[in-house]
BAVEXDO-725030 format. One record per residue: residue number from 1; residue in three letters; x, y, z of N, C-alpha, C in turn. Coordinates in steps of 0.05 Angstrom, whole numbers, plus 5000, padded with zeros to 4 digits. Layout:
# BAVEXDO-725030
<site num="NUM" residu="ALA" n_u="X" n_v="Y" n_w="Z" ca_u="X" ca_v="Y" ca_w="Z" c_u="X" c_v="Y" c_w="Z"/>
...
***
This chain:
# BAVEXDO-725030
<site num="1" residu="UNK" n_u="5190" n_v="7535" n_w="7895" ca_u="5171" ca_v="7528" ca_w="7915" c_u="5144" c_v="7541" c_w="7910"/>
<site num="2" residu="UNK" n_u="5148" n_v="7568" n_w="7898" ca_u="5124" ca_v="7577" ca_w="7891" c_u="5104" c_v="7565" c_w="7867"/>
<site num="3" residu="UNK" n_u="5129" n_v="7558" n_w="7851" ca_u="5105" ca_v="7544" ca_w="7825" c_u="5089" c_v="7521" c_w="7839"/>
<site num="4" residu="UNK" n_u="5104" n_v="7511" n_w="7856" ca_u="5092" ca_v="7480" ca_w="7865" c_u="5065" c_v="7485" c_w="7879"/>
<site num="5" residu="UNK" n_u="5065" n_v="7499" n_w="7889" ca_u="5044" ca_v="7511" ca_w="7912" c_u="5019" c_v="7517" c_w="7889"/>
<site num="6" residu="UNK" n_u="5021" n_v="7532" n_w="7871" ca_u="5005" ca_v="7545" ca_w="7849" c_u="4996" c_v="7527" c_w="7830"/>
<site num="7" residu="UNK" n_u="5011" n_v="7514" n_w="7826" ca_u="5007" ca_v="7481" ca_w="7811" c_u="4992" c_v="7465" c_w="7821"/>
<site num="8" residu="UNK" n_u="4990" n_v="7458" n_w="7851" ca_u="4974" ca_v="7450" ca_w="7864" c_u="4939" c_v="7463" c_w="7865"/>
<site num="9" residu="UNK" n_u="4951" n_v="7484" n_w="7880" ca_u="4923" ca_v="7501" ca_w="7877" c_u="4909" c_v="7504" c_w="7850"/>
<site num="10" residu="UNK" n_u="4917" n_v="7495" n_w="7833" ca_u="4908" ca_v="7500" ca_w="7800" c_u="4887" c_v="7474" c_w="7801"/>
<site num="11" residu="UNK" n_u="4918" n_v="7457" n_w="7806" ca_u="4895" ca_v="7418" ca_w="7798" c_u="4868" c_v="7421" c_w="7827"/>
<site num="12" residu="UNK" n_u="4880" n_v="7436" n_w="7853" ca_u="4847" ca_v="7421" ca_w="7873" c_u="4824" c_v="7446" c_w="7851"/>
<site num="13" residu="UNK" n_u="4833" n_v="7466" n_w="7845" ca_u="4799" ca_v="7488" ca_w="7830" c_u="4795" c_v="7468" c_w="7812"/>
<site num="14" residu="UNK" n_u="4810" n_v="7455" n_w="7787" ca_u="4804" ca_v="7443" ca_w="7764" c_u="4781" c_v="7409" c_w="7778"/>
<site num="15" residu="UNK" n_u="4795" n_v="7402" n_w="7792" ca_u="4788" ca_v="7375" ca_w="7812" c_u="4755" c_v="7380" c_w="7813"/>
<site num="16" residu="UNK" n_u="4756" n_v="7413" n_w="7838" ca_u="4730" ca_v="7410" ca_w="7852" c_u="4706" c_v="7415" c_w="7816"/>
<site num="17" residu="UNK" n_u="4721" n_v="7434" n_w="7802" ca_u="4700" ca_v="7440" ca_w="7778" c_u="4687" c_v="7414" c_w="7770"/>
<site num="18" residu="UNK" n_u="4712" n_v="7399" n_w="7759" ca_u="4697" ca_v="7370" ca_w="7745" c_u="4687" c_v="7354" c_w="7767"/>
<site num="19" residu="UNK" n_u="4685" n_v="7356" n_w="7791" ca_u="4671" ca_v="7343" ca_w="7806" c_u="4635" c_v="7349" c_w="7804"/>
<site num="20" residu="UNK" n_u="4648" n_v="7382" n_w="7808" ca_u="4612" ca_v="7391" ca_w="7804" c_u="4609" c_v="7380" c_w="7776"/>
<site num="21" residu="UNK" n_u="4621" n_v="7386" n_w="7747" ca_u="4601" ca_v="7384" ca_w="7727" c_u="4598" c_v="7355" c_w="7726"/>
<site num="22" residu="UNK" n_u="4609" n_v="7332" n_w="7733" ca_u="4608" ca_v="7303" ca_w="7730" c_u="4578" c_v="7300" c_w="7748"/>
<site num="23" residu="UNK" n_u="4575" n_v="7309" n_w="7772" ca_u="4555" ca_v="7309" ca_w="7780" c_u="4524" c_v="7327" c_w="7768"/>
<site num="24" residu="UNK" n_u="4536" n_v="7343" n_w="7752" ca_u="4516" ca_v="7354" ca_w="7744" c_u="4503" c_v="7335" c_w="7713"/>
<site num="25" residu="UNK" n_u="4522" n_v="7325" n_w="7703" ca_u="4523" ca_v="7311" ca_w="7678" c_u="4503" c_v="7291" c_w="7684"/>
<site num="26" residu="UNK" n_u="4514" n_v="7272" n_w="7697" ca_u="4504" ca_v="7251" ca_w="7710" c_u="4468" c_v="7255" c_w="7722"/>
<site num="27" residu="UNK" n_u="4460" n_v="7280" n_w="7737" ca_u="4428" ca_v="7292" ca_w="7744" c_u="4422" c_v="7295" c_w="7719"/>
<site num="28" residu="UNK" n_u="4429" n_v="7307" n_w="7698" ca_u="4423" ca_v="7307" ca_w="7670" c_u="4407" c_v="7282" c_w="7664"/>
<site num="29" residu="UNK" n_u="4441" n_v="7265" n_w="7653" ca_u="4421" ca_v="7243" ca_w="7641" c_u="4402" c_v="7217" c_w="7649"/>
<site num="30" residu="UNK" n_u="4404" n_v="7221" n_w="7685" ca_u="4378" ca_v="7207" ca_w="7694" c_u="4354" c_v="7221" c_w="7695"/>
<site num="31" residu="UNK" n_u="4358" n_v="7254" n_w="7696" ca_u="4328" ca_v="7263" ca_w="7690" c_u="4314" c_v="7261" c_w="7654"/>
<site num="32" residu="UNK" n_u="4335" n_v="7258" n_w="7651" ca_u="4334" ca_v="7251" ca_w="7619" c_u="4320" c_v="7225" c_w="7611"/>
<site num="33" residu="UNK" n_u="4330" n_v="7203" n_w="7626" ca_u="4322" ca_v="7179" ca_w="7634" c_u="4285" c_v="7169" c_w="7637"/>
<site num="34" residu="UNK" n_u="4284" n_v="7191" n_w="7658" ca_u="4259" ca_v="7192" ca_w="7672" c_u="4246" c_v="7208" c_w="7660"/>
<site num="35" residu="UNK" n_u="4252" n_v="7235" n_w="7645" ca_u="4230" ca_v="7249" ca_w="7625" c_u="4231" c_v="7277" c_w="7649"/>
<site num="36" residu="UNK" n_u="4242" n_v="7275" n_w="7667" ca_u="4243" ca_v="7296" ca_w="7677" c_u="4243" c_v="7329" c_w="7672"/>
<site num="37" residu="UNK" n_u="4239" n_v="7351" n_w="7688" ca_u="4262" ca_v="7376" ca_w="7685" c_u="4290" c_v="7374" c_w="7698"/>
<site num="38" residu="UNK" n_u="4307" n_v="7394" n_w="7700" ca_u="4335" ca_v="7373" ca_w="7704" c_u="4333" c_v="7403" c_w="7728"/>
<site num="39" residu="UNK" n_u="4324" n_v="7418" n_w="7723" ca_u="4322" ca_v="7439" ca_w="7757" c_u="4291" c_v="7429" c_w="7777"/>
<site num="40" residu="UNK" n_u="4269" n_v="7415" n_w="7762" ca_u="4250" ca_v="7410" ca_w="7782" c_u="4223" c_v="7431" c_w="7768"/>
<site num="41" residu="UNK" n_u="4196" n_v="7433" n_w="7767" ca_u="4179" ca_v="7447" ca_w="7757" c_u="4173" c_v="7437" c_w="7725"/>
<site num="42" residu="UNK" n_u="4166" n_v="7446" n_w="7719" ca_u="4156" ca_v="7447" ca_w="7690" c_u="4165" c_v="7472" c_w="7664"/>
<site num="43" residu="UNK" n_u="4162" n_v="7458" n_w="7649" ca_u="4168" ca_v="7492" ca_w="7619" c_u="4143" c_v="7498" c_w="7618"/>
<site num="44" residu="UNK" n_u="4126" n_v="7473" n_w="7616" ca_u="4093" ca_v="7486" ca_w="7603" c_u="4075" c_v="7495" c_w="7617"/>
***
């Protein structure tokens, strides 16, 4: 019962991570798209 529980809790942290980086991927390559910065401001 305990592995099941821990197994679970393993896949929702792994789940929420690739949720964030899929969304982060994705702001990437439309600011990429657009010529953007991918946080907002400028380098130069």
């Amino acid at each position: 019962m305990q592995m099941t529980k821990l197994r679970i809790l393993i896949l929702i942290i792994i789940g929420i991570i690739a949720f964030i980086l899929g969304r982060l991927a994705v702001r990437a390559f439309l600011n990429f798209l657009v010529g953007g910065t991918l946080f907002g401001g400028n380098f130069l």
